[in-house]
Every structure is written in C-alpha cells, then in structure tokens.
N, C-alpha and C positions, 0 to 999 in steps of 0.2 A: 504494500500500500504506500502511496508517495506521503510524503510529509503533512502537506494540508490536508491530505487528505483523512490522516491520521488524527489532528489535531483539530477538525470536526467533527470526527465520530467522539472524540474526550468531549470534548464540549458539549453535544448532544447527550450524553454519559453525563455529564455533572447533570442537565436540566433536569432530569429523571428525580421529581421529588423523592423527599425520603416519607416513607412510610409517616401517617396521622400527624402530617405537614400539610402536604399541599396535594389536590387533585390533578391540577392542572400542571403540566409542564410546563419550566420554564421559556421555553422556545414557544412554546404554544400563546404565551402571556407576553411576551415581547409581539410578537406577530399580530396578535389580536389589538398590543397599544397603539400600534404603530399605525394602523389602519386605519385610525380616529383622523387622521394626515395634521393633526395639531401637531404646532413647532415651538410651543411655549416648554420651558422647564416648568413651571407651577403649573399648566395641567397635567405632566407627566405626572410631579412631584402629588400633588390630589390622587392620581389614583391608586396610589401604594399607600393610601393612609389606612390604617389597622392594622398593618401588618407586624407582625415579631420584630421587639427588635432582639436581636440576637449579634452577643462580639463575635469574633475570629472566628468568623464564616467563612475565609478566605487559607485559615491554617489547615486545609483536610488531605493533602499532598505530601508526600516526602520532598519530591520536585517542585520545585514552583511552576505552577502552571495554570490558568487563566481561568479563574473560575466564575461563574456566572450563578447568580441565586438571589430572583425577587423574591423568595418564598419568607427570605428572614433578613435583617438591614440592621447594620449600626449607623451612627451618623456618618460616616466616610462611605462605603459600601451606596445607600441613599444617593448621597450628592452624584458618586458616578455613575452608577446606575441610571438615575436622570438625566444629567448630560449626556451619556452615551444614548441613549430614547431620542434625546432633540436632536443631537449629531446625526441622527441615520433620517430623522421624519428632515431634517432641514434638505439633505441632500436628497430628501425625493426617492429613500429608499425603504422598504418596509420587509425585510426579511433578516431573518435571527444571524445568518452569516455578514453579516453589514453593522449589525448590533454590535458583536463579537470585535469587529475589527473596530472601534471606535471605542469600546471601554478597554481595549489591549490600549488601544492610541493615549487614552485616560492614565491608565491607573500606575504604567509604569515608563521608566527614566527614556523620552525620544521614542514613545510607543513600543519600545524594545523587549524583547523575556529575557534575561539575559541571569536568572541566578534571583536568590530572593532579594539581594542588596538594590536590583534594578526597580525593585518595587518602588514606590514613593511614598516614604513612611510619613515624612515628618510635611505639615500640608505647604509650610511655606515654602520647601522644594518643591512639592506640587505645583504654585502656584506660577512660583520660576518658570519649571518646565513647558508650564499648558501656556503660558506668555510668550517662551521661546517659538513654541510650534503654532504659535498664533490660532489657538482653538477657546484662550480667553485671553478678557484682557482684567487690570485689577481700575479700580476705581480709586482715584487719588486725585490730594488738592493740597497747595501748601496754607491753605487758608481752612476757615471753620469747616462744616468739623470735624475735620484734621486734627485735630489739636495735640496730639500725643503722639511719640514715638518711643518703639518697640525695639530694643538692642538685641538680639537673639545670643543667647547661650545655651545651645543645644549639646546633651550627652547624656537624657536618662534612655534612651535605648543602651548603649553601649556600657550604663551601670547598671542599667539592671534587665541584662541577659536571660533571667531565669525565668520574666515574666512573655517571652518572646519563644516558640515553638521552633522556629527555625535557628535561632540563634543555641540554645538548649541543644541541640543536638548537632550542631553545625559549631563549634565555637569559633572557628577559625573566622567568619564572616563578622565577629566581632569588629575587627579589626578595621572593615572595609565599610563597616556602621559610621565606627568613629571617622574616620576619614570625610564622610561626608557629613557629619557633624561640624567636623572643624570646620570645613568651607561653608560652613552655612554661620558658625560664631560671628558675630563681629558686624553680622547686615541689619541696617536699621529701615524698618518701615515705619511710615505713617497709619492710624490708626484712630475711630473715633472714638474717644474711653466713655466710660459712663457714667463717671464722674459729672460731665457738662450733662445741663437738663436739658433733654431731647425739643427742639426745633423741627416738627413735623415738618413745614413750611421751607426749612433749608436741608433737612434729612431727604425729603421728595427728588431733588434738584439732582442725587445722589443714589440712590438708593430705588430700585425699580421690583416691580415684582417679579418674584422669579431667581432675585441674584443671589450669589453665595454669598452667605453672612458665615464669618471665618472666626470665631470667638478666640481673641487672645487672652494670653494666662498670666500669672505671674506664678505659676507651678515650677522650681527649681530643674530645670534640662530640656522642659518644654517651650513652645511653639505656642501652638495653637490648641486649643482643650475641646470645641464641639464644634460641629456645622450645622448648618441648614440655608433654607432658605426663605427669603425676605418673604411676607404678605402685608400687605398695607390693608387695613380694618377700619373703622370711622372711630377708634378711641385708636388709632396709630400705630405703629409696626409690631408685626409678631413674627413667630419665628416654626417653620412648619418643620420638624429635623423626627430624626428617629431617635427617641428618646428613654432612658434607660429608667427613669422613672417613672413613665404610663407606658412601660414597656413594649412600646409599637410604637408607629411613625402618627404622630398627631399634628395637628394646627393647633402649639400652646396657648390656653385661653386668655393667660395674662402676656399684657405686652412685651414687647424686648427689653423694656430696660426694667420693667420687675422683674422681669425671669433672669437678668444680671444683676441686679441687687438679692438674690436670694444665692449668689454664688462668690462668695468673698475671693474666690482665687482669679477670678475672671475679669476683664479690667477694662474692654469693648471691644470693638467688632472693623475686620476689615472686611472689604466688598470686591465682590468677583464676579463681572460677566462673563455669560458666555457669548464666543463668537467675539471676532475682530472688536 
C-alpha cells in the first residue's frame, strides 16, 4: 500500500468511535458539517457544543501520528478542530481527506509530522507558526487595549516530563522540548489584561466573532493557560471554549472578564484570526 494511502486508512481507523462515545463516525461528522457550506469559525465552533470535554485525546499512539476526534475536545483540540472545519468549507471543499490535510497544516510545526516535538505545544509557537504560513493573523495595536505586555519564560514542559506521555517514555525528546523553549524565552507580546475595565465600544473595533481568545497566564513556565472563542452577547463578550469545569464545550454564561476574574492566574487575552 503506498504511503497516503496508508495514512488514510489510520485516519479513517482513528474516526471509528470508541464504544458508548459516539454513534457516529468521525469522518461521517466532518462531512455532514461541512455540507452546511458555512465559512464562519463560530458556526462551526456552535455545533460541537455538548460535547466531552476530554484532555490528551491526542496521546493514544506510540508514534505520533495525526489524530482526529470530534467525539471529545479540550480547549486546544476545539480551536483546531474548528479552524480546520473553516479551512476546508473556505476552500470550497467538503470531504474528510481535505479536513485531515488542514488540521495536519494546524496542529503541527510548517504543517509537518515530523516526531512529537513537531507538534505545537506551547500556543504562542502556535500562533508564530499559523502567522508564518499565513493561515492566521494575531490582532495587535500599540495603543488601548493593548495595554500590557507579556515576557515569555517558557520551561514547564521540559520540568515537568512526567506529566507528558511522550516525553515519559521518550526522555531523550526532552531535550528538543527545551530547545524550543529557549527560543521562545525572551519574546514579548502585547496583550489586553483585565485589569482595564472592559470598553465594549473599543473591544468591538478589535475583537470579532468567531476569533481566538488566547488567555495569558502568569503560571511559572507557561504561555498561554485556555482558549476559545470570542461571542459578542448584548451584556458583552463571552467566551465559547471546551471547558473543564461544565465538562463539554459550552457558551460560558458569564462574560469574559468574570470568567477572568474568577481565575487569579490569568491576566487577559490575546486575539487571533483566522485567514490572512
């Protein structure tokens, strides 16, 4: 069997729910979203709401290898899963192998498989990357509200191994963790904290429905701590993410900056569209 060819029978193989999960395959649920020919993220991101959320859905492989499953979502798994949804409905395609090639393009380093290190752990490599390949852009201003910037010192992957599946049985990949830590130390983004009292009125000007909301931390080696994405509501922005405390992907009822004031580590939010 030739290579691709090989690497969508896997695929097709992972879609295959696991037993009193899911009826439906996933291939079958990709094909049937796609048909709606909506090109919005936040109607993709609507229809996965209920769903489990569930972590390290992506750790079930010895190999690293491209896994696909609407059946359960954390808030990373969400975000690209839904970009990959608008990636394929934008280009006017609606079939699971066009899905596939657009959350590979997503989730790791220049769309590449190349080892679990190619994966894109930490989101503000993410954000680098999907800027490089021009699949998003971030939203920035040196002016309101802007107001805060973010120094990155990144290295709780590479301390704490034991909590990581591939790293645990892999240790040598350590190494290659930290490496890309280090070049990520030292980069400062703009960021809008939430400290300043929300400005619906210049938040608008900024902030669309539909865009990644990239919640920064002040967590010791981290980055970025949750995602979702933006929904504007007539008492002001909320935050639609797969969430670990109503355990499925909801439309949080309170708004953004309560649902950041009920999180001391969390400090505000940078903004990511997709597309050019």
């Amino acid at each position: 069997m030739k290579k691709t060819g090989l690497i969508i029978l896997t695929l097709l193989l992972l879609a295959i729910p696991l037993k009193g999960l899911a009826e439906v395959p996933d291939s079958v649920t990709v094909e049937r979203l796609l048909a709606s020919g909506d090109t919005t993220t936040l109607y993709y991101a609507r229809q996965l709401i209920g769903r489990p959320y569930v972590a390290y859905t992506l750790e079930v492989n010895d190999e690293e290898q491209l896994v696909v499953n609407l059946r359960q979502l954390d808030c990373t798994t969400l975000v690209e899963t839904v970009c990959a949804l608008t990636l394929t409905a934008r280009e006017g395609k609606h079939d699971f192998r066009s899905y596939c090639r657009h959350l590979q393009q997503l989730r790791y380093r220049q769309g590449k498989i190349n080892g679990y290190p190619s994966r894109l752990h930490y989101f503000s490599d993410w954000i680098n990357d999907k800027v490089a390949m021009r699949l998003v852009r971030e939203i920035l201003s040196d002016k309101a509200p802007f107001t805060a910037i973010q120094t990155l010192n990144l290295n709780y992957m590479s301390t704490h191994p034991q909590a990581y599946k591939a790293l645990r049985q892999h240790p040598s990949m350590v190494k290659q963790i930290a490496e890309q830590e280090k070049r990520l130390t030292g980069r400062q983004y703009r960021f809008i904290p939430k400290t300043d009292k929300p400005d619906n009125t210049l938040l608008k000007q900024f902030i669309h429905d539909g865009d990644i909301l990239a919640i920064t931390c002040s967590k010791p080696g981290l980055d970025i701590a949750h995602l979702g994405f933006a929904v504007w509501s007539k008492d002001g922005l909320h935050l639609l993410n797969a969430s670990q405390l109503h355990k499925k992907v909801v439309e949080e009822p309170m708004t953004l900056w309560q649902y950041l004031a009920k999180h001391p580590s969390h400090t505000g939010i940078r903004v990511i569209r997709l597309g050019k």
